[in-house]
C-alpha positions, 0 to 999 in steps of 0.5 A: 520449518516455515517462520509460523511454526519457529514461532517467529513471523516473518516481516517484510519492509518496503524499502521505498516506502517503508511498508510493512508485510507480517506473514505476507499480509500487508498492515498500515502504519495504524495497525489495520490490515491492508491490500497491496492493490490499495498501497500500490494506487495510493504509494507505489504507483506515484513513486515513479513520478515522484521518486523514480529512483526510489521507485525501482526498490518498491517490493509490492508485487501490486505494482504498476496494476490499476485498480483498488484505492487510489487519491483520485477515487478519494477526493471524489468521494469526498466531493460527493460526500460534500456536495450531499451535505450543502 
């Protein structure tokens, strides 16, 4: 019996960073639906430069994959968005 027809969802928690997975779908900390490759860009693939030691525990199977949002995409926008306002 899978967890959808027990009634109950599964939940999945990141350990390194505390991510969360409700049936296999990631959601944000703000409730709204996410992509592993975005996680893994913004979180999971710093955590090596970061944390290495957390790193190792990281459960997304996005990471170490290029691709989807990262920071560096972020603050690019942002410059564009800047430099089209002045």
């Amino acid at each position: 019996m899978s967890a959808l027809e027990n009634g109950s969802p599964s939940v999945v928690k990141c350990p390194a960073c505390e991510a969360t997975w409700i049936n296999g779908q990631l959601f944000w900390a703000t409730g709204k639906p996410g992509r592993d490759i975005d996680l893994a860009g913004l979180v999971c693939n710093m955590l090596e430069t970061v944390n290495p030691e957390k790193a190792q525990t990281c459960i997304n199977q996005c990471k170490g994959n290029e691709g989807g949002e990262t920071w560096k995409a972020r603050m690019e926008k942002v410059k564009e968005d800047l430099d089209k306002e002045m």
